[in-house]
PAMI-310819 format. One line per field, with one value per atom (N, C-alpha, C, O, CB): x, y, z negated; atom name. Coordinates in steps of 0.001 Angstrom, whole numbers, plus 524288, in hexadecimal, padded with zeros to 5 digits. Glycine has a CB too. Layout:
N
xx: [X, ...];
yy: [Y, ...];
zz: [Z, ...];
atomo: [CA, ...];
This chain:
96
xx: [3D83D, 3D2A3, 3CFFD, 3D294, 3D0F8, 3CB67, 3C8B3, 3C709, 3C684, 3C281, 3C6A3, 3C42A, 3BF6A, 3BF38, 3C7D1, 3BAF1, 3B599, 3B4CA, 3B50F, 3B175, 3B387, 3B2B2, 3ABA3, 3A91B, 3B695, 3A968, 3A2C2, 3A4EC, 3A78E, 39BF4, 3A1A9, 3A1A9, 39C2B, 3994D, 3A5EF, 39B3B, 395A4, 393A4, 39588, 39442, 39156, 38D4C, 38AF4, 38656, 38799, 38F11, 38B80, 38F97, 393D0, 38AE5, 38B2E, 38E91, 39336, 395B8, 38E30, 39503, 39957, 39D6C, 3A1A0, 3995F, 39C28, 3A0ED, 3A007, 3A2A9, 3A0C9, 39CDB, 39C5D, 39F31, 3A0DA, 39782, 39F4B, 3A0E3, 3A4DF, 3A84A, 3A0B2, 3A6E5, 3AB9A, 3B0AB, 3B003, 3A8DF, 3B485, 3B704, 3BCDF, 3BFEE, 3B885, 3BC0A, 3BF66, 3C67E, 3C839, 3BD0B, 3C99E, 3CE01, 3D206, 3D35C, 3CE3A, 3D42E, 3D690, 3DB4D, 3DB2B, 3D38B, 3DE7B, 3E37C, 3E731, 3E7F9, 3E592, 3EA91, 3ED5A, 3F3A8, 3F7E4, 3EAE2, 3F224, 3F8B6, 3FAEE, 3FF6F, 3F9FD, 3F422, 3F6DE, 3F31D, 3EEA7, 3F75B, 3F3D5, 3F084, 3EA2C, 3EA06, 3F6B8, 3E735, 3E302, 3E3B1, 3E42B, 3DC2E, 3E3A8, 3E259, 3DFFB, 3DE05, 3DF34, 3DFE9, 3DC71, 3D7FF, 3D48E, 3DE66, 3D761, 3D243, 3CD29, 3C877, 3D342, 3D0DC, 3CDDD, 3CDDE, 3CCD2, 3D0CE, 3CECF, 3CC6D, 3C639, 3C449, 3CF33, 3C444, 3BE14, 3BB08, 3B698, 3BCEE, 3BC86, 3BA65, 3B682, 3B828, 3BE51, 3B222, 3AEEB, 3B2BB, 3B763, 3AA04, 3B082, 3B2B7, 3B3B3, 3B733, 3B0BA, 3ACCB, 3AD2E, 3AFAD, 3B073, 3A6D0, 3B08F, 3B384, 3B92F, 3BC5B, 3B2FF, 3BA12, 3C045, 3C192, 3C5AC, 3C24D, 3BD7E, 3BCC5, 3BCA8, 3BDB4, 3BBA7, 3BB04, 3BB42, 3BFE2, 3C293, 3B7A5, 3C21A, 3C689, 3CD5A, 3D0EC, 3C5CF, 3CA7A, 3CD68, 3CD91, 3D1B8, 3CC66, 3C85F, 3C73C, 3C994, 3CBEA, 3BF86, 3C880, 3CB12, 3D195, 3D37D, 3C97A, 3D3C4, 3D831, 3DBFD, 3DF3C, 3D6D2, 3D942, 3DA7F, 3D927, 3DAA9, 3D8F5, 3D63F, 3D4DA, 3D9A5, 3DDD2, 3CCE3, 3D796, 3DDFA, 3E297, 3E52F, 3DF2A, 3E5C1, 3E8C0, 3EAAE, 3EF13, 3E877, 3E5C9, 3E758, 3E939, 3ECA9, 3EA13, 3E5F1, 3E724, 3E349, 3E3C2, 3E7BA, 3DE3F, 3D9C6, 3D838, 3D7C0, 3D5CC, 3D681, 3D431, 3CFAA, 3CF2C, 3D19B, 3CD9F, 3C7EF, 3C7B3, 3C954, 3BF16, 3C4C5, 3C3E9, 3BD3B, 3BBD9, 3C944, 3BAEF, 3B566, 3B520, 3B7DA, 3B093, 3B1D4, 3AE13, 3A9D2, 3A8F0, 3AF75, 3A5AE, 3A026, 39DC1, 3A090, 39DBC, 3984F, 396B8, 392B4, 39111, 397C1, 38EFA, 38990, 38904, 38CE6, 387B8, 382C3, 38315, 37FE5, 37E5A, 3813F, 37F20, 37D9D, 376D4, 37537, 37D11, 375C1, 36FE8, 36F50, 36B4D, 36C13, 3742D, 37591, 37353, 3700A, 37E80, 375CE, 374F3, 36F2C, 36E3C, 3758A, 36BC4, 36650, 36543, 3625F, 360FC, 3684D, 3687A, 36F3A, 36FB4, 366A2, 372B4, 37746, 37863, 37BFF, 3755A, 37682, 377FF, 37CFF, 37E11, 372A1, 38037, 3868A, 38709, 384A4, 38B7B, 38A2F, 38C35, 39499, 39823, 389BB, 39465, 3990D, 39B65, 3989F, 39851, 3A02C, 3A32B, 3A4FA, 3A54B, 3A789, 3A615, 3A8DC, 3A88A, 3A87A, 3B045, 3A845, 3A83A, 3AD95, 3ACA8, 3A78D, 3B15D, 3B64B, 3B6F9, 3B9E1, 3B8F1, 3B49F, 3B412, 3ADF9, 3AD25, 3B506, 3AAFE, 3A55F, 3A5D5, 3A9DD, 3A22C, 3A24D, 39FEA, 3A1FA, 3A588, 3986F, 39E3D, 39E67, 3A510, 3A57A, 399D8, 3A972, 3AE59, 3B0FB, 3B49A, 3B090, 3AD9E, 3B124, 3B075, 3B3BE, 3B124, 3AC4E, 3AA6E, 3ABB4, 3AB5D, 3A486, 3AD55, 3AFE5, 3B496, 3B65A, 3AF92, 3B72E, 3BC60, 3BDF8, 3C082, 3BD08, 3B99C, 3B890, 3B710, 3B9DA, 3B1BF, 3B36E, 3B4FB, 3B5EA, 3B440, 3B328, 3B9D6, 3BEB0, 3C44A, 3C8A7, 3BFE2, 3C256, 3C725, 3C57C, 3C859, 3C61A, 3C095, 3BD7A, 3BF0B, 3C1DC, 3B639, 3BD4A, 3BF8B, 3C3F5, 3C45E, 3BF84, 3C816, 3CCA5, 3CDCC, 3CFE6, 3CF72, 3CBD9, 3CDB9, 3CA63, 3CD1E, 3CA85, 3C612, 3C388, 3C535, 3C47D, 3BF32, 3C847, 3CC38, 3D0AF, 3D2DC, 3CE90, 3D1A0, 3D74E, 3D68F, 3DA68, 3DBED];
yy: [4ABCE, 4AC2E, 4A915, 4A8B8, 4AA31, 4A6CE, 4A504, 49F63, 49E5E, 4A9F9, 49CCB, 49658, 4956E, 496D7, 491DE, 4931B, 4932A, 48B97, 488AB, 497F3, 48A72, 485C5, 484FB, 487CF, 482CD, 4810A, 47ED4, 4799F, 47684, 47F7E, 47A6F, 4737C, 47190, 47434, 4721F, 46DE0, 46D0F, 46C92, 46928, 467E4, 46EB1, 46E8B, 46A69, 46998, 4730F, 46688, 4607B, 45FA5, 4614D, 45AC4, 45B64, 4584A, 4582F, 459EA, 4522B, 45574, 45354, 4576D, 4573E, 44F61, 45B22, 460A9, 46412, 4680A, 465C2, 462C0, 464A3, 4623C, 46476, 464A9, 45D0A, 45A31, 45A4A, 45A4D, 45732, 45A5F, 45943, 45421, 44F62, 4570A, 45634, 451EE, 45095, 4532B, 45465, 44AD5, 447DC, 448BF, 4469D, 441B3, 44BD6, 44C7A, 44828, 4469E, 44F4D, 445F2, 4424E, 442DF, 44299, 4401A, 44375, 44358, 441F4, 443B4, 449B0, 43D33, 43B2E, 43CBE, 43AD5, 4393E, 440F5, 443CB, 44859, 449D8, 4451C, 44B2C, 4506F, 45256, 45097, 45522, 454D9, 455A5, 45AB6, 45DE1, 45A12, 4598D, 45E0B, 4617B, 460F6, 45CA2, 4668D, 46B4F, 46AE0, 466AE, 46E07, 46FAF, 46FBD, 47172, 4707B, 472F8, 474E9, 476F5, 4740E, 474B3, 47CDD, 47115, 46CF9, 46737, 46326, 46C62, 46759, 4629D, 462A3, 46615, 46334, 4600D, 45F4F, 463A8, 46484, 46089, 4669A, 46948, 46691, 4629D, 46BCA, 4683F, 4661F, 465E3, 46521, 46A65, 466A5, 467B5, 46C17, 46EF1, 46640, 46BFD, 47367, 47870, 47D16, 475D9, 474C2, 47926, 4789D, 47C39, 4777E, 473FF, 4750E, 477F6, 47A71, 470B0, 477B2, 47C7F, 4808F, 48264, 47D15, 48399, 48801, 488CD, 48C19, 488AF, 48671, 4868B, 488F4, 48C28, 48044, 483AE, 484B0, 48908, 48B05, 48217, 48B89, 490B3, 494FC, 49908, 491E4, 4934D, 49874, 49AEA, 49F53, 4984D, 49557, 492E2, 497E1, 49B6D, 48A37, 4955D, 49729, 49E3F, 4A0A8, 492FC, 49ED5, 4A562, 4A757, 4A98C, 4A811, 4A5D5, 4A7C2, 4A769, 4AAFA, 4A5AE, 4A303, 4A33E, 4A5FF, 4A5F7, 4A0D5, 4A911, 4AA85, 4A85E, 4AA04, 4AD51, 4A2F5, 49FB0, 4A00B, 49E68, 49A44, 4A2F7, 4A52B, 4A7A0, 4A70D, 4A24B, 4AD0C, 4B158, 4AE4C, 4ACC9, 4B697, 4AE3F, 4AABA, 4A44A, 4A239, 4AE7F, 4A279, 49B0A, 49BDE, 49E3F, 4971A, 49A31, 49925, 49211, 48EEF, 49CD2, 4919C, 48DE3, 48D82, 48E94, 48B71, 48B3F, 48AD6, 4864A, 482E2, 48CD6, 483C5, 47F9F, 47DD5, 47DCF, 47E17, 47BD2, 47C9E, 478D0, 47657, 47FCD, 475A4, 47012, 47147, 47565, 46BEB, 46A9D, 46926, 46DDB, 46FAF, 4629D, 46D95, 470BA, 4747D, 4763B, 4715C, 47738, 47DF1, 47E79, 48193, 47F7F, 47B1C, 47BA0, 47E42, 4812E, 475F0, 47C8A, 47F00, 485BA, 48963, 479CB, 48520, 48A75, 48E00, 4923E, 487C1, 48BC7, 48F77, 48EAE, 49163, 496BA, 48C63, 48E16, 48A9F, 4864E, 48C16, 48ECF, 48D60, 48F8C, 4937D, 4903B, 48CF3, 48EC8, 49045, 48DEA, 48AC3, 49490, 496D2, 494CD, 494DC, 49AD9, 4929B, 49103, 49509, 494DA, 48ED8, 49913, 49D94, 4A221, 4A0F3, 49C58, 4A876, 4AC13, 4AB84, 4AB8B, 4AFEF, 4AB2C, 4A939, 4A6B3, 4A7EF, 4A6EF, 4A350, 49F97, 49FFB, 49D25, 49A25, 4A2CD, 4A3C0, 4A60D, 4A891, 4A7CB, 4A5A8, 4A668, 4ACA4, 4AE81, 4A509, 4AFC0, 4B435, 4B774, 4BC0C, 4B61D, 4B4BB, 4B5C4, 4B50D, 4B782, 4B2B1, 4B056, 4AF13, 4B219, 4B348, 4A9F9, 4B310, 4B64C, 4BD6C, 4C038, 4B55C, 4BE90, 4C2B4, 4C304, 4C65E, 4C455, 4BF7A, 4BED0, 4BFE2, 4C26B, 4BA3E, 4BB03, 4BB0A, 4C218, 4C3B0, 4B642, 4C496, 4C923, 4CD8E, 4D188, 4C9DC, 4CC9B, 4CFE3, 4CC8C, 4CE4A, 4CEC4, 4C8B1, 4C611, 4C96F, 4CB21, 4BCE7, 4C93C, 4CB6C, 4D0D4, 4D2D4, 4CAE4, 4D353, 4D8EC, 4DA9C, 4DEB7, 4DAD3, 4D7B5, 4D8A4, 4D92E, 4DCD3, 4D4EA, 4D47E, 4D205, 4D772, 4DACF, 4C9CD, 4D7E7, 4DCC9, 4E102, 4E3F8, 4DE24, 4E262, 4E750, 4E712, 4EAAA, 4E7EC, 4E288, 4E45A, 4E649, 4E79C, 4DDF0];
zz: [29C6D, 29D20, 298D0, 294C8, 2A297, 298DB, 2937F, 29776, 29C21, 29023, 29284, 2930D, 2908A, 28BF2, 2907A, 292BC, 2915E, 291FD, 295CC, 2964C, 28B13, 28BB2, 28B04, 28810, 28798, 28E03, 28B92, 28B77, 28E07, 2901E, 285C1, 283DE, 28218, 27F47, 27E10, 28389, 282D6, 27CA2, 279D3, 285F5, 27B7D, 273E3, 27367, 27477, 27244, 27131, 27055, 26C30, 26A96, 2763A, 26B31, 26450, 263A0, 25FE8, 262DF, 26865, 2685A, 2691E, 266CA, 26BDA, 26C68, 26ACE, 265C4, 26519, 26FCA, 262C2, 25E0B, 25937, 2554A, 25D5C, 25A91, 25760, 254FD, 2585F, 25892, 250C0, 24DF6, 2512F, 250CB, 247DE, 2539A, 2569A, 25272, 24FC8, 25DC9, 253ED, 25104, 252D7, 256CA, 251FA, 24F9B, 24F80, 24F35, 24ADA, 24C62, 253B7, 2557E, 2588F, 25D5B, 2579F, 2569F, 25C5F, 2590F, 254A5, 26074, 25C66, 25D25, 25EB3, 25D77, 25F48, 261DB, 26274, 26071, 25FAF, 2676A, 25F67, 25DD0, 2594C, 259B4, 26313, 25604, 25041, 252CD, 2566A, 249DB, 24FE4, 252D2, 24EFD, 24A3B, 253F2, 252E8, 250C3, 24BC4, 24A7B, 25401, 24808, 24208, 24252, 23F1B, 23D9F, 24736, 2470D, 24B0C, 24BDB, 24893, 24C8A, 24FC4, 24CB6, 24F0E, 255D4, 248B9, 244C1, 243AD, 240F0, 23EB2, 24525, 24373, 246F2, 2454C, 23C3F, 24B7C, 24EAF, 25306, 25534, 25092, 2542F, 25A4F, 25E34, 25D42, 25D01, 26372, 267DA, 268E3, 26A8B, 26B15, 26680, 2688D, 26535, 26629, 2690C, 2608B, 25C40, 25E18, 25E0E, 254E0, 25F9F, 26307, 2676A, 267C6, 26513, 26B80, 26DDF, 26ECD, 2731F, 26E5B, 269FD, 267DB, 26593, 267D0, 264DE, 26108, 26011, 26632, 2668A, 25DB3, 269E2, 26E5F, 27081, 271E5, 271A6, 27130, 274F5, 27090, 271B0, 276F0, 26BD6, 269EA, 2699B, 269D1, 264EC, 268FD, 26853, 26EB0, 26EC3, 26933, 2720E, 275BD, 2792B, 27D0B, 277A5, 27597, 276DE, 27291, 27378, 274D4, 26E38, 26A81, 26B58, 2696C, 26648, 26E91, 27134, 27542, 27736, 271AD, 27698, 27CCB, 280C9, 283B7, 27D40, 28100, 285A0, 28998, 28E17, 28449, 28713, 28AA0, 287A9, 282E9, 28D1D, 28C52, 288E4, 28585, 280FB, 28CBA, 288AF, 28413, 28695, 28A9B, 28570, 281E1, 280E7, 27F00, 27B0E, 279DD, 2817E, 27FD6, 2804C, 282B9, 28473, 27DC4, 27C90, 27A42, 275A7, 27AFB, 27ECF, 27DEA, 27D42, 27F2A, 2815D, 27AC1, 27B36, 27BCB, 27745, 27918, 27EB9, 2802B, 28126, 2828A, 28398, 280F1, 28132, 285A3, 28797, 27C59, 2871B, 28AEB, 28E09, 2922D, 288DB, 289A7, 28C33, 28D77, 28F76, 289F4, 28C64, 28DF1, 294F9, 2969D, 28D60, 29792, 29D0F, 29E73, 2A227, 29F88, 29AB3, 29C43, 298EA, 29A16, 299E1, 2956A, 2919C, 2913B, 28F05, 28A62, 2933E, 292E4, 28BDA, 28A2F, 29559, 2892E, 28293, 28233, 28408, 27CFC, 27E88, 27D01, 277C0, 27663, 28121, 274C0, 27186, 2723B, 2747B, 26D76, 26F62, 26C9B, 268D3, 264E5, 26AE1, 26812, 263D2, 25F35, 25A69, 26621, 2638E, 25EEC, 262A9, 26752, 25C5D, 26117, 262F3, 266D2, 26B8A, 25F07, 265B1, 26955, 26D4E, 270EF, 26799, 26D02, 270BC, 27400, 277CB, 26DAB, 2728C, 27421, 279A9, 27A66, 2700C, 27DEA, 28346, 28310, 285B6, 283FD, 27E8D, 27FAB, 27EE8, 28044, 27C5E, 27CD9, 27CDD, 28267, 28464, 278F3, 2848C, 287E3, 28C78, 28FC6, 288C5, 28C40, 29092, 2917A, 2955F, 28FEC, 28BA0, 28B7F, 28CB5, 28FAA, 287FD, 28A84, 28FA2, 295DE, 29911, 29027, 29493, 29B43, 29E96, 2A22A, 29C2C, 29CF4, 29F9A, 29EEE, 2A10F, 2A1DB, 29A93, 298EA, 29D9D, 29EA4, 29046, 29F05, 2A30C, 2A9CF, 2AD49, 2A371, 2A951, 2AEEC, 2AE94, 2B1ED, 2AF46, 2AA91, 2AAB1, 2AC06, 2AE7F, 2A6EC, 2AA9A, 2AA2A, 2AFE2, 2B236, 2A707, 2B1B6, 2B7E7, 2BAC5, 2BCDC, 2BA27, 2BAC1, 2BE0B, 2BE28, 2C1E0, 2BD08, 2B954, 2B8E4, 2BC57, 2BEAD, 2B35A, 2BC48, 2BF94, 2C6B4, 2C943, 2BF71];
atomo: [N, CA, C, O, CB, N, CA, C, O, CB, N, CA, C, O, CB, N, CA, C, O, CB, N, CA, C, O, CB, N, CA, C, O, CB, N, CA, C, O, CB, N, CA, C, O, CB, N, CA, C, O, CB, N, CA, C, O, CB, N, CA, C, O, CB, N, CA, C, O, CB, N, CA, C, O, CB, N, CA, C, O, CB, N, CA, C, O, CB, N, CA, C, O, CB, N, CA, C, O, CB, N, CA, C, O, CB, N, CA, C, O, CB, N, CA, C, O, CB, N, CA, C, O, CB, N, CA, C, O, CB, N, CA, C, O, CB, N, CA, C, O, CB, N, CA, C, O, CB, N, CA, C, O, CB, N, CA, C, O, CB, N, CA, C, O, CB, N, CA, C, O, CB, N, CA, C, O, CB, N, CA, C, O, CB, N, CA, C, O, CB, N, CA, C, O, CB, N, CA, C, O, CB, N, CA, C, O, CB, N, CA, C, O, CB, N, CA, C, O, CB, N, CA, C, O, CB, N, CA, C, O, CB, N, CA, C, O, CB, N, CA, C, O, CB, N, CA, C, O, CB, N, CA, C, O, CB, N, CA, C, O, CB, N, CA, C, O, CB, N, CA, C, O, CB, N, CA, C, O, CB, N, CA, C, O, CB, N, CA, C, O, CB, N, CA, C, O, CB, N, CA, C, O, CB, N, CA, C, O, CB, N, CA, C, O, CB, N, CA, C, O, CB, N, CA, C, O, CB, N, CA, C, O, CB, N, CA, C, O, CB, N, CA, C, O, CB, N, CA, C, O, CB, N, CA, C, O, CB, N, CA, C, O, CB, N, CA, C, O, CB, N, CA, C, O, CB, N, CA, C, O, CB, N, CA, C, O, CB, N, CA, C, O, CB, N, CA, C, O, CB, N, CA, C, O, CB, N, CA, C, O, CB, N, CA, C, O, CB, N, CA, C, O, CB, N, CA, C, O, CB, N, CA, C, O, CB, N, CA, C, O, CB, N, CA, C, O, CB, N, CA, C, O, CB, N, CA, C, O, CB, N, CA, C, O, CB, N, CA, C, O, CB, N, CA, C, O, CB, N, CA, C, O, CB, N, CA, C, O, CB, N, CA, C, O, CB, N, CA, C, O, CB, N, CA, C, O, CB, N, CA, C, O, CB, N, CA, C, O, CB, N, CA, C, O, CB, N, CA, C, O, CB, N, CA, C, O, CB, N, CA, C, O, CB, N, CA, C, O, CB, N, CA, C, O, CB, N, CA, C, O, CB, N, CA, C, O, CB, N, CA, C, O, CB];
């Protein structure tokens, strides 16, 4: 089935995060990445895999609650992918 992440749109998930570990080397494409660009990275990571049909991730800050506004990382990972999944999964199930 598909995984749907929200992460909140503030500085600090925007930010460039400091590459640090101690036990195990970081990824290359996650050198000098945000949160939310790792995120994306993740959701895609994982639809390509076929570990879920679809991986979204969305990010909307705090003030959305009164307006619903979000942003999309990448067409891949975007609302409107995930949601096509999703009922292409419903369809499937109503057919049988």
């Amino acid at each position: 089935m598909g995984w749907l992440m929200v992460v909140e749109d503030a500085p600090g998930s925007r930010a460039q995060v400091k590459d640090k570990s101690t036990h195990f080397p970081v990824f290359k494409e996650f050198i000098g990445a945000s949160y939310l660009k790792r995120y994306d990275i993740l959701c895609k990571k994982l639809a390509k895999e076929q570990l879920y049909s679809a991986a979204s991730v969305i990010a909307t800050p705090r003030t959305a609650v009164t307006d619903g506004a979000y942003t999309e990382l990448s067409s891949m990972t975007g609302l409107r992918s995930f949601v096509a999944s999703l009922a292409g999964h419903i369809a499937a199930e109503a057919a049988r």
